[in-house]
N, C-alpha and C positions, 0 to 999 in steps of 0.2 A: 257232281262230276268228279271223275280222276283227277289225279295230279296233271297230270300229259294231257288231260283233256283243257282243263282251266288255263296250263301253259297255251294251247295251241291257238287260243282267243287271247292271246294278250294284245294288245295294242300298243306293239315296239316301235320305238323312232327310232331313225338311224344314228348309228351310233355317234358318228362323226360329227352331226349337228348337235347331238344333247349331250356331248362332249364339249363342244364350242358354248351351249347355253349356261351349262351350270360348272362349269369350272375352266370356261376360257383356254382348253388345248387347242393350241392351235393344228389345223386339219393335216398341215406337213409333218407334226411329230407322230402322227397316228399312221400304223398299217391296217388297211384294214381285212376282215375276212371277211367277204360277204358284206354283208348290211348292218349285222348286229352285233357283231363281233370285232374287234380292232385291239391290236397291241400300242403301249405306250413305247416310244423311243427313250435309252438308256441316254443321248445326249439330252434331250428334253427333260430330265428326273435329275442328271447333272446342274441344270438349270433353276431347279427349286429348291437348292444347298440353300442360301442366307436368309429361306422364308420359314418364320416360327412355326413351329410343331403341334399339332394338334394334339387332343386328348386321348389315349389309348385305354379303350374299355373290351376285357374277354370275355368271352361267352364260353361256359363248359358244363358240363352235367354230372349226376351223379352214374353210377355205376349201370353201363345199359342193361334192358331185358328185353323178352320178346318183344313187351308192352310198347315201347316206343320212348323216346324221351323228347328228339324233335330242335336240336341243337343248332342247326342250319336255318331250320325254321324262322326258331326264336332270333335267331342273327339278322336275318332279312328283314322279317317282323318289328325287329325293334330298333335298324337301321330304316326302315320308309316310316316309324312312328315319329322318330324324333326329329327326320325330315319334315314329316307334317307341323312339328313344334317348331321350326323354323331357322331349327339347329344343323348348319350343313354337316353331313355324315355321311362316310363312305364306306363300305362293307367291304371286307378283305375274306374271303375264303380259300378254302384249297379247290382242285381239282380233283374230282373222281377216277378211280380209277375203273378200268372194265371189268377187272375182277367181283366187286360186290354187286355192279351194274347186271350183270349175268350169273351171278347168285344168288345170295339169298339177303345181302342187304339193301338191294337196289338203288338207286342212284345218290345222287346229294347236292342238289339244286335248291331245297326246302319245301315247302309242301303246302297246299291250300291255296291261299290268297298271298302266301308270304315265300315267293320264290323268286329267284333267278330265271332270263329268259336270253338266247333261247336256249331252255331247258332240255332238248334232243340233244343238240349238239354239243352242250356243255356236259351233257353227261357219255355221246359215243365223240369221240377221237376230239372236240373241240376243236383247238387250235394246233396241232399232234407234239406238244409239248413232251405227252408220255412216249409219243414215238420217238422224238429227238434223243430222248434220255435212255431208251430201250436200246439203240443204238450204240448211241455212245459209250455205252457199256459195253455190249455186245463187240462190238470192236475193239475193247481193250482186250477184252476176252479170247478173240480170234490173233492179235497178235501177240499174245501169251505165248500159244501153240505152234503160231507160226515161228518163231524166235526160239521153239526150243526143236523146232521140225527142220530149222537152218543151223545147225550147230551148237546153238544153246551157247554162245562166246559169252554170255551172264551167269554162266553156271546156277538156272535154277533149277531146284530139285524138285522135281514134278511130283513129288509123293506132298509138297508144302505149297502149293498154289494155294494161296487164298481167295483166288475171284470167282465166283460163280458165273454163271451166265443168268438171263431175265428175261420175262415174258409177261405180259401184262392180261393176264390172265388168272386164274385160280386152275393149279393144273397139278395135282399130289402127283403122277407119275413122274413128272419131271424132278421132285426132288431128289434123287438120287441117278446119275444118269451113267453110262461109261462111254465116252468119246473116242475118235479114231481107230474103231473096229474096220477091219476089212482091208489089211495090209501095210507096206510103209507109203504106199500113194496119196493114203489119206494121214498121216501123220504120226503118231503114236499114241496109244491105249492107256486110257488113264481115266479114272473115277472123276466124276464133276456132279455138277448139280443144278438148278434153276433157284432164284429165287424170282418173287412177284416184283413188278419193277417200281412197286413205291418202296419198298426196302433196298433197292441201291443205294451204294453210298452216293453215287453219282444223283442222285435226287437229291438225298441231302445235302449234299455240295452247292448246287443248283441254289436250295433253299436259301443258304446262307452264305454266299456269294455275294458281295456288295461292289462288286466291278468285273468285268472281260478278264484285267490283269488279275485279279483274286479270282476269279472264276478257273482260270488255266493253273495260277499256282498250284491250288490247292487239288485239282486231276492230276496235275504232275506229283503230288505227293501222295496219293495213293497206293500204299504196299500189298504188290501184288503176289508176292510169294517171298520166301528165303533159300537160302544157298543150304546146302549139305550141313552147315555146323548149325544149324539152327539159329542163329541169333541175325546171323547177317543180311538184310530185309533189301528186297528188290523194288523198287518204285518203278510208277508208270511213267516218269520223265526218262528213267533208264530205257524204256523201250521205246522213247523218242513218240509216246502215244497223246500226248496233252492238249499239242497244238490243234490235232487232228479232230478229237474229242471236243475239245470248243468250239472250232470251226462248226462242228454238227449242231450246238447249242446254240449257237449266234442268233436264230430269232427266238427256241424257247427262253432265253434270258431275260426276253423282252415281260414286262407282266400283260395279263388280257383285260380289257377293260367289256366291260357289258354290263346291262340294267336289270332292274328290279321291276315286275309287275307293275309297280306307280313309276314304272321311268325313273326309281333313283338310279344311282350309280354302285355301282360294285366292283373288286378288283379281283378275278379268281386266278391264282399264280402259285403252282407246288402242290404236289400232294401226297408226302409222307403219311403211311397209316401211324394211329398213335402207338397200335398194340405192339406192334413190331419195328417201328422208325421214331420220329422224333415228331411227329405229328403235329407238326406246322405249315403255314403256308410262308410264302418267302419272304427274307427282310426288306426285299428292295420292292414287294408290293404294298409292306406295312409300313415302311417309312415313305414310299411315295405317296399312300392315303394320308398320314401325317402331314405332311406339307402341303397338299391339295384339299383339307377339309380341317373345320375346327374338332372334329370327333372324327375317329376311326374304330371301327368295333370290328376285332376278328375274333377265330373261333380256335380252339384246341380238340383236337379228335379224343373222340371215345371221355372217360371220366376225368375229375380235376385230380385222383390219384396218377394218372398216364399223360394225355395233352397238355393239362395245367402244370405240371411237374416239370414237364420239360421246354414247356412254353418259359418260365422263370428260369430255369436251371441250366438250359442250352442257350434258348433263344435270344431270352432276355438279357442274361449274362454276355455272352459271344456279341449280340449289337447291342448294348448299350441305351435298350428301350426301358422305362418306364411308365406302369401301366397303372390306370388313376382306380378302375373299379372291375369288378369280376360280379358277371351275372350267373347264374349255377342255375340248371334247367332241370326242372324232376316233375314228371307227373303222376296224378295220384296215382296210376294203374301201373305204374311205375313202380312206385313206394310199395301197393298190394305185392307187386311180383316179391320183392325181398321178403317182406314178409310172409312170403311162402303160400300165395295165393296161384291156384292155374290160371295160365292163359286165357283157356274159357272160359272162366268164371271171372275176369277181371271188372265185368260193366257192371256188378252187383257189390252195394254198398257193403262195407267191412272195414268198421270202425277199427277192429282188433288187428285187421294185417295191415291197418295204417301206423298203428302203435308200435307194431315188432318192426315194420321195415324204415320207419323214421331213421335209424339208427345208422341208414347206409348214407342218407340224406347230413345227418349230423356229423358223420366222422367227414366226409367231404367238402359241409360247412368251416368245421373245426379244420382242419391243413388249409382252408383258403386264409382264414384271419390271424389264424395264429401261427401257420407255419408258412406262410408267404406273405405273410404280414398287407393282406388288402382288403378293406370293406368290401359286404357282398350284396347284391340284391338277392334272392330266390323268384324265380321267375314258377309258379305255377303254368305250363305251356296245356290249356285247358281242353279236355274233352267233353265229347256231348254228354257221357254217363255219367263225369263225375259230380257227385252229390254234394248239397251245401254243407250237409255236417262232416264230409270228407275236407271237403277245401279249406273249412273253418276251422277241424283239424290241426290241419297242417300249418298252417295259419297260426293259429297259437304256438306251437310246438316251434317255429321256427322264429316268431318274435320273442319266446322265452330266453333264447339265445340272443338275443339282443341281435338280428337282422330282419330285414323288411322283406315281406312276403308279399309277391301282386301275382294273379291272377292276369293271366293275361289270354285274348282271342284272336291271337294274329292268324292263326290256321283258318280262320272263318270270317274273319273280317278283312284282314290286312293290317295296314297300321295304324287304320282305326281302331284294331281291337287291341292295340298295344301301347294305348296312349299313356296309358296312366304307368305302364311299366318303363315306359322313355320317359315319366317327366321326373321317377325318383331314382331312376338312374344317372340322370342329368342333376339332378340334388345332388348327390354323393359325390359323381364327377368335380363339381364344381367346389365342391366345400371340404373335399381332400386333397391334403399334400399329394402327387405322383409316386408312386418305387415300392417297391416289392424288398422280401428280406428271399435270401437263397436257402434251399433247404438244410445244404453243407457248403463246408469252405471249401475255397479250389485248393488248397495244400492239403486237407486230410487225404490217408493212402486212398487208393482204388478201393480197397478189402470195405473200409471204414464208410465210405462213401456209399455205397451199392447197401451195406448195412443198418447205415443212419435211412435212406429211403426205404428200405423193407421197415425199419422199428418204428419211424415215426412218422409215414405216411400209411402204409399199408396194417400197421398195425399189430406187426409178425412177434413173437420173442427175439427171431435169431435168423441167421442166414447158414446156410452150407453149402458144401462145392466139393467133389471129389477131390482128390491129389493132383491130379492130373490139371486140372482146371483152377486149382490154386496155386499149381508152380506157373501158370499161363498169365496168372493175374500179377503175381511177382514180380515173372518176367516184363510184366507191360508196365510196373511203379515206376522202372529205374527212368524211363527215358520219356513215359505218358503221363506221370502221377498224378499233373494236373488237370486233366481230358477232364471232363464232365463223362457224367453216364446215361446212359440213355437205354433204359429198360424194355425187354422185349417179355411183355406176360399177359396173362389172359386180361383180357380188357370186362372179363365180365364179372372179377369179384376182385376185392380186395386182397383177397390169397394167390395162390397161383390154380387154386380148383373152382373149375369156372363153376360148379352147382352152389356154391357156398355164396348164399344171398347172405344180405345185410352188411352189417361189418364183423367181421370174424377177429379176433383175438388170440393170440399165443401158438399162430402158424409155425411154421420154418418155410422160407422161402430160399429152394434148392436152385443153384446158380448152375447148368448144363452147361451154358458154354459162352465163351466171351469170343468177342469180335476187335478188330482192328479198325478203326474206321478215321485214319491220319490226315485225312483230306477233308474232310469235313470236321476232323477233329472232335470226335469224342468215342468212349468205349461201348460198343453195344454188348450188354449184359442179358443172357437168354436163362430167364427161367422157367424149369421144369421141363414139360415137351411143346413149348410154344413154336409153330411151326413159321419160318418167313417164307412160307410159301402155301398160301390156304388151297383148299378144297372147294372142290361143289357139293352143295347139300343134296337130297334125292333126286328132288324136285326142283333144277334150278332154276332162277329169274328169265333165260333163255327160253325156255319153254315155252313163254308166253308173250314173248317178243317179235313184232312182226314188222310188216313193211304191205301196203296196199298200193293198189296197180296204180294210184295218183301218188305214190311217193310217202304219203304221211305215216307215220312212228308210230305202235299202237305198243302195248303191254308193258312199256317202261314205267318205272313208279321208281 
């Protein structure tokens, strides 16, 4: 069966009771959606302040390909295994956005026997979290225009708007757009753009918000353009827009609570992509699974070069989490892709492109231990073709390295097939100190910073930036130096050229353009032509997405 199809047989309980059975919420702090869906209440999470912290374990992968790597999967999977062990544990994921839903990476629920339910609706509109946020941008946006169509008494110079407007979507015509065409009734003429609405910073914000009143501060600190001299920076609290923008947020704050296939629990709240945002889900979903379970496993988008990087470097940093173990997700067809195997030809054994693409696997191992300072498991996330002396392969190659390698079959089995990868997870959990080492200091400059993550995660020689883009970065030392960075690059190689499998060596990673992101507080750093606003592929996921005259969801995967 399909993914959508095995979803559509689950056997969900209502939320609201297996909320009440396995972690004692009581049924007034829960909204609910429907039957299977329900948000937790912010006074109720205020409420589990003086209860000890559970254990915080990531889930990341190495560097995607067509082949699949299965990160979501493996999360679910080895959240209902170690449930089965008897270990309470609650899964924290993001939310999908519709963008790769009607593209070409389709949804992020997990896959097989190891998913999220219900799976339709968590993957179209949910709980309309992303529409709260689409908005509440959007309206900062519209009173931009408005404020400069009533006299403009802020004197901002419309040639320096830095807010885009957001659609949740994958929509390339939109990146470039020109507004108030068609006289002074509709306002005045001026260049803008779209991005996707998991790259607002108003997402970001969102993510890393730990209360209403931090929620509002930090919309009101949002700079949304400068005045004529260039330096002098316009905030959204100057437009009187914050209160307005919260108000819109008031239940996406809330996080969603929904189950797993076996009825566990999971928390899906946030979802920045890693390639272009900070690719996390929120802290107030990850420290409410902390307080409501002895283990919390959440996930970082895309590879532990991009999610992982900024899960320690924004996340971990900014709240004050400590994370006990990192599980890294690669499958052999995976490994072939680096190693320069086609797509079609992946289910055919190839000892030799498991040899060449190990190396994408290893530079990813190496930054988890040594430059984030965390023991790893390697989770093999298992397919029907891969062969023994493939697995066994890799298997050596990666306890050479001194970390433990399991094989796991949650896609086929559930958490049954992931027992054995929950019970040395839970070894390491238990038998290590908690905390992470950061990749750089918050005092090194911006330039230094952006540079230390190109040399010694991605593996580059050196970094560059035209003139223009390095008096930008200057300019933002004097009064941001401390911001963390938060990279915007291709998510599919270590370099900024997404064809360049394995691990590459002695790049230069070309910095195009930085961002302002004061509200959420850190710098987005855009390298090469990374676009925050994607594309549809020829043939999108839409295509083949439907609706039958009794209602049920067909072609979602």
């Amino acid at each position: 069966m399909s993914d959508i199809e095995i979803a559509q047989q689950a056997k969900m309980q209502p939320i609201i009771n297996l909320a009440a059975e396995k972690l004692n919420i009581p049924a007034e702090h829960l909204d609910p959606y429907g039957h299977y869906k329900a948000k937790i209440s912010l006074e109720y999470i205020d409420s589990l302040t003086e209860q000890k912290d559970g254990k915080l374990i990531l889930v990341t992968a190495i560097s995607p390909t067509p082949a699949g790597e299965g990160k979501t999967t493996t999360t679910v999977g080895l959240g209902d295994a170690m449930n089965r062990l008897g270990k309470e544990t609650i899964m924290c994921l993001r939310e999908p956005s519709l963008g790769p839903c009607f593209g070409m990476k389709g949804g992020a629920a997990g896959g097989g026997y190891s998913q999220v339910v219900p799976m339709e609706d968590i993957n179209l509109h949910f709980t309309g979290d992303f529409h709260a946020i689409g908005v509440a941008h959007n309206l900062l946006s519209a009173m931009i225009d408005n404020h400069i169509n009533h006299g403009n008494s802020l004197g901002i110079d419309s040639r320096r708007i830095k807010w885009k407007r957001v659609v949740d979507m994958n929509d390339r015509a939109l990146r470039q757009v020109t507004v108030g065409l068609g006289g002074p009734g509709n306002g005045y003429a001026r260049e803008d753009g779209y991005d996707i609405v998991v790259a607002s910073e108003v997402m970001a914000i969102l993510c890393l918000a730990t209360s209403r009143a931090d929620l509002k501060e930090r919309l009101g600190r949002i700079v949304v353009a400068y005045k004529p001299d260039r330096t002098t920076a316009i905030y959204a609290r100057d437009l009187n827009a914050q209160g307005a923008m919260a108000a819109l947020l008031k239940d996406a704050i809330k996080p969603n609570l929904v189950q797993t296939l076996e009825n566990n629990l999971a928390i899906i709240h946030g979802g920045p992509f890693a390639n272009i945002a900070h690719g996390c889900n929120t802290v107030t979903a990850t420290k409410t699974a902390l307080k409501l379970a002895d283990y919390a496993i959440t996930e970082a988008g895309f590879g532990a070069d991009l999610g992982a990087e900024k899960f320690i470097d924004i996340k971990c940093r900014m709240a004050g989490l400590k994370p006990s173990a990192v599980v890294l997700v690669a499958t052999a067809r995976a490994i072939k892709s680096h190693g320069g195997v086609a797509k079609d030809d992946l289910n055919t054994e190839n000892l030799a492109a498991i040899e060449s693409g190990f190396s994408n696997l290893e530079r990813h191992l190496h930054n988890i231990t040594e430059n984030y300072g965390l023991p790893c498991v390697v989770c093999i996330n298992h397919f029907t073709f891969d062969t023994d002396a493939e697995v066994a392969l890799i298997k050596e190659k990666v306890e050479a390295l001194g970390s433990k390698c399991i094989v796991s079959k949650h896609w086929a089995e559930g958490g049954a097939g992931a027992e054995e990868l929950a019970a040395e997870v839970i070894n390491v959990v238990d038998n290590n100190q908690a905390g992470c080492t950061y990749v750089y200091d918050e005092d090194l400059p911006l330039w230094d910073k952006i540079e230390t993550i190109a040399t010694k995660i991605y593996g580059a020689a050196n970094i560059t930036a035209s003139p223009k883009v390095k008096g930008e970065i200057k300019a933002l030392q004097e009064q941001y130096g401390k911001f963390p960075i938060c990279m915007a690059k291709t998510q599919m190689s270590f370099s900024t050229n997404p064809t360049a499998k394995g691990a590459p060596t002695g790049h230069t990673v070309e910095i195009s353009e930085v961002r302002l992101a004061n509200g959420a507080g850190f710098i987005v750093v855009i390298a090469s032509n990374m676009m925050t606003m994607p594309g549809l592929p020829k043939t999108p996921a839409a295509e083949h997405i439907d609706i039958t005259d009794e209602g049920v969801i067909t072609g979602l995967f």
